[in-house]
C-alpha positions as CSV (number, residue, x, y, z in Angstrom):
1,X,32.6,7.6,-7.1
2,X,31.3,11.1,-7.2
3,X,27.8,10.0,-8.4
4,X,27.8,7.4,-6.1
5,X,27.9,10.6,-3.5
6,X,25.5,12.7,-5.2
7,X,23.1,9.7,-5.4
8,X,23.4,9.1,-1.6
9,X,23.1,12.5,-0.5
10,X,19.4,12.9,-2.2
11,X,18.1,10.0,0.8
12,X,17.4,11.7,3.8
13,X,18.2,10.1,6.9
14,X,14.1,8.6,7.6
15,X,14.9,7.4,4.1
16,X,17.6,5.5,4.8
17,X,15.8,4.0,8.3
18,X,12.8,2.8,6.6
19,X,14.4,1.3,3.8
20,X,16.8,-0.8,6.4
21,X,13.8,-1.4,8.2
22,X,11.7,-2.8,5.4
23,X,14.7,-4.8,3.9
24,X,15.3,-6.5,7.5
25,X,11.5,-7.7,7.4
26,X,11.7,-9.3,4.3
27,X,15.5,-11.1,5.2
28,X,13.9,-14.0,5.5
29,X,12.8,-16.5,3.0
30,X,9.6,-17.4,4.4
31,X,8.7,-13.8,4.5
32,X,10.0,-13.3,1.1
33,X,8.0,-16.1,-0.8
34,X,4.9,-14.9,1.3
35,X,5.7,-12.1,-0.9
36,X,6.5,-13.9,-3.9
37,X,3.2,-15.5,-3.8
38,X,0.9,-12.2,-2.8
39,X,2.4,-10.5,-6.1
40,X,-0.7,-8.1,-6.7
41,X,-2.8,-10.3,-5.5
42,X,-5.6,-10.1,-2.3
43,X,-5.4,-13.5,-0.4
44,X,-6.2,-15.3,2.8
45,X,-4.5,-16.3,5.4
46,X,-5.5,-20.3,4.4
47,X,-4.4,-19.0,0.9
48,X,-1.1,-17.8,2.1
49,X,-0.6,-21.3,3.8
50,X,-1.9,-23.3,1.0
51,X,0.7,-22.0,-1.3
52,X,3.7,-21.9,0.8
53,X,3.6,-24.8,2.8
54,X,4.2,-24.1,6.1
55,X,1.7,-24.3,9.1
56,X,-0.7,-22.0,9.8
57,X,1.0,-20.7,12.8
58,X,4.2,-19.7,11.0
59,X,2.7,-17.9,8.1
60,X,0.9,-15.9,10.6
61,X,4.1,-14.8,12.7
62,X,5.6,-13.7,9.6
63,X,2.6,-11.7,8.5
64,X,2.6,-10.3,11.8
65,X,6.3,-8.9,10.8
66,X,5.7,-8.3,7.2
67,X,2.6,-5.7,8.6
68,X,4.0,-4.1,11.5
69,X,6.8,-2.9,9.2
70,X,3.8,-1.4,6.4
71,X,5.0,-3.9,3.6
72,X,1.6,-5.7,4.1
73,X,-1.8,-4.4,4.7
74,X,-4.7,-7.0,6.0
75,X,-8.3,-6.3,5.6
76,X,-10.7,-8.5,7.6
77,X,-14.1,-10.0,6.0
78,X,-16.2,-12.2,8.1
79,X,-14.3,-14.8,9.6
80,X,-11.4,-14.1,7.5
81,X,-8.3,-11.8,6.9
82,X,-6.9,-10.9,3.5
83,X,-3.5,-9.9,2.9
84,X,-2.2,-7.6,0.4
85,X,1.3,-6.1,-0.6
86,X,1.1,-2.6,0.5
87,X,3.2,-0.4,-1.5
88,X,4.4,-1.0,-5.4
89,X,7.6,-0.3,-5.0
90,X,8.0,-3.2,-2.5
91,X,6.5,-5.5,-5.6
92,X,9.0,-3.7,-7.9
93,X,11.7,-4.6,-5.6
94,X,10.7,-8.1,-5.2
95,X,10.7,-8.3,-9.4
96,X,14.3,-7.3,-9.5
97,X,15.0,-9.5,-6.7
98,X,13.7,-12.2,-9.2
99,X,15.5,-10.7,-12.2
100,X,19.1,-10.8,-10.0
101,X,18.9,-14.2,-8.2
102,X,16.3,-16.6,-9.5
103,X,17.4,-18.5,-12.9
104,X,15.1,-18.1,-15.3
C-alpha cells in the first residue's frame, strides 16, 4: 500500500489531468482501432477509412478528437492529410492494451 503512495505522489497534478484527458479521447473503440491501425505508421485520411470501415465522415470526427487532445498529429500534402500517432508512449500504451485484452 505504501508503494502504491510513493508511486502516486511522483505525478503531479497536470500529470494526472493529461493522462485522464488522453485516456477519455481514446474511450472509444473507433478511436482506439484508428489507433490500432496508425501503429507507427503515416496514413491518409482515405487510408484510415479504408482500413476501419466506417464512413468518411466518422473517421474524421474521431480524428478531430484524437488531435485536439495531442494523441495525433496531421500533416497536410496536396489535397491530402496524413495522420500520425504523436507521442510513443501513447503507441506503448496501446501495445499493452493489446497484451491485456486482445487473445492472442
Amino acid at each position: 500500500m505504501n508503494n502504491n503512495l510513493l508511486t502516486l505522489s511522483r505525478f503531479g497534478n497536470a500529470d494526472i489531468e493529461r493522462a485522464s484527458y488522453a485516456l477519455k479521447a481514446m474511450a472509444h473503440p473507433l478511436r482506439l482501432k484508428i489507433l490500432c491501425v496508425l501503429g507507427r505508421s503515416e496514413l491518409s485520411v482515405q487510408g484510415i477509412v479504408d482500413q476501419v470501415g466506417s464512413s468518411q465522415s466518422n473517421v474524421s470526427q474521431h480524428l478531430a478528437i484524437l488531435r485536439g487532445n495531442g494523441i495525433i498529429q496531421a500533416r497536410k500534402d496536396a489535397n491530402f492529410v496524413y495522420y500520425r500517432v504523436e507521442d510513443d508512449r501513447t503507441l506503448r500504451l496501446i501495445g499493452m492494451m493489446r497484451d491485456v485484452f486482445c487473445r492472442h
